[in-house]
C-alpha positions in Angstrom: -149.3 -59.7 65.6 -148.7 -59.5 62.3 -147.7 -56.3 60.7 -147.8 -54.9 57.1 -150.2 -57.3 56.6 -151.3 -56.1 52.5 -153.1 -59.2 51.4 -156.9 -58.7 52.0 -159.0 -59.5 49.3 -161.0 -56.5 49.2 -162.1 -53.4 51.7 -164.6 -55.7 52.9 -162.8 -58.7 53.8 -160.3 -56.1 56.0 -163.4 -54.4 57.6 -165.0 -57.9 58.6 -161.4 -59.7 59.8 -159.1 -59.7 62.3 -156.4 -61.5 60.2 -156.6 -61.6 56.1 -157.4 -65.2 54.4 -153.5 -65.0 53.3 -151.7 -64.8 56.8 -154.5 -67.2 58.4 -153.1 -69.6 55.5 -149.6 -68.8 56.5 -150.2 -69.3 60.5 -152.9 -71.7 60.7 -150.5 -75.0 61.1 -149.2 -73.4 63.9 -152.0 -72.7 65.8 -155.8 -74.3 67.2 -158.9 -72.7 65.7 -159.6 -70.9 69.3 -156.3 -69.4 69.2 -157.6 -67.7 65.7 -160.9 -66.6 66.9 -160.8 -65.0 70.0 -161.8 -67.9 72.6 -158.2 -68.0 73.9 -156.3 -65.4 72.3 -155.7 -63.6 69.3 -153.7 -62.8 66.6 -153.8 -59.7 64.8 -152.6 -58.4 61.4 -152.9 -54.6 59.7 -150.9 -53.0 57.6 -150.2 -49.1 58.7 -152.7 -48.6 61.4 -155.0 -50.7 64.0 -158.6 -50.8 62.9 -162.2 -50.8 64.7 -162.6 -54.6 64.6 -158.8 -55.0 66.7 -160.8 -52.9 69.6 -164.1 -54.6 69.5 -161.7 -58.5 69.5 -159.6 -57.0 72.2 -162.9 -55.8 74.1 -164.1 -59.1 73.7 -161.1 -61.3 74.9 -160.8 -59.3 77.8 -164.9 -59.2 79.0 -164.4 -62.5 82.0 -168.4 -62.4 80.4 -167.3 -63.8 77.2 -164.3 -66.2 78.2 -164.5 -68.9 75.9 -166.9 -67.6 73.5 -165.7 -66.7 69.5 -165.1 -63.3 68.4 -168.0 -62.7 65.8 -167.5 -59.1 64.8 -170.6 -57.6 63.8 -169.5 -53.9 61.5 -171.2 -50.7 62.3 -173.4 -49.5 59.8 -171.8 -46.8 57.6 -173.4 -43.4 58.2 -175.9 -42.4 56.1 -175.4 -39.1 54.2 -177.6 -36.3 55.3 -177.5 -34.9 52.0 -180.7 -34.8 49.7 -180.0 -37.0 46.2 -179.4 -33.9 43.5 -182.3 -34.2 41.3 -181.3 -32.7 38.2 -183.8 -31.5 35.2 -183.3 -33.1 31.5 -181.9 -30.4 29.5 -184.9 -28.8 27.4 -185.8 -30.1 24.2 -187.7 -28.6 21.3 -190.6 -30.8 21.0 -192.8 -28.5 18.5 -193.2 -30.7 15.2 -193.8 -28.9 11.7 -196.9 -29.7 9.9 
């Protein structure tokens, strides 16, 4: 595990990944491609907190269903507000013309 990990590209690329692009750099000479991907272990990195995808990998390596299958994590879709879109009137214009 790999902790303070504060090097993900974006919100996305920390959502999607185990590990950010920068500490699979750092690690990668020192480990096999299924060692990174969840066929024989993993490794994990976050900064202050576990996240969803560490549960779903961890779900994964430990299903005897899945031995020696990569870890593809698949997000949940976001929740969709229940909320109507505020449709809001153009403010009132004086459209009369003098002749």
């Amino acid at each position: 595990m790999i902790g303070r990990d504060e090097h993900y590209t974006d919100e996305d690329e920390k959502e999607r990944t185990v590990i950010s692009r920068w500490a699979r750099r750092k690690v990668a000479s020192q480990f096999n491609g299924e060692y990174l991907d969840g066929r024989k272990s993993f490794i994990f990195s976050w900064n202050k907190q576990h996240r969803e995808i560490h549960e779903e990998a961890l779900l994964h390596y430990f299903d005897p269903s899945k031995k020696g299958q990569k870890f593809e994590y698949q997000p949940k879709p976001k929740p969709v507000s229940n909320e109507e879109p505020k449709i809001t009137s153009p403010p009132n214009k004086d459209i009369q013309q003098k002749v």
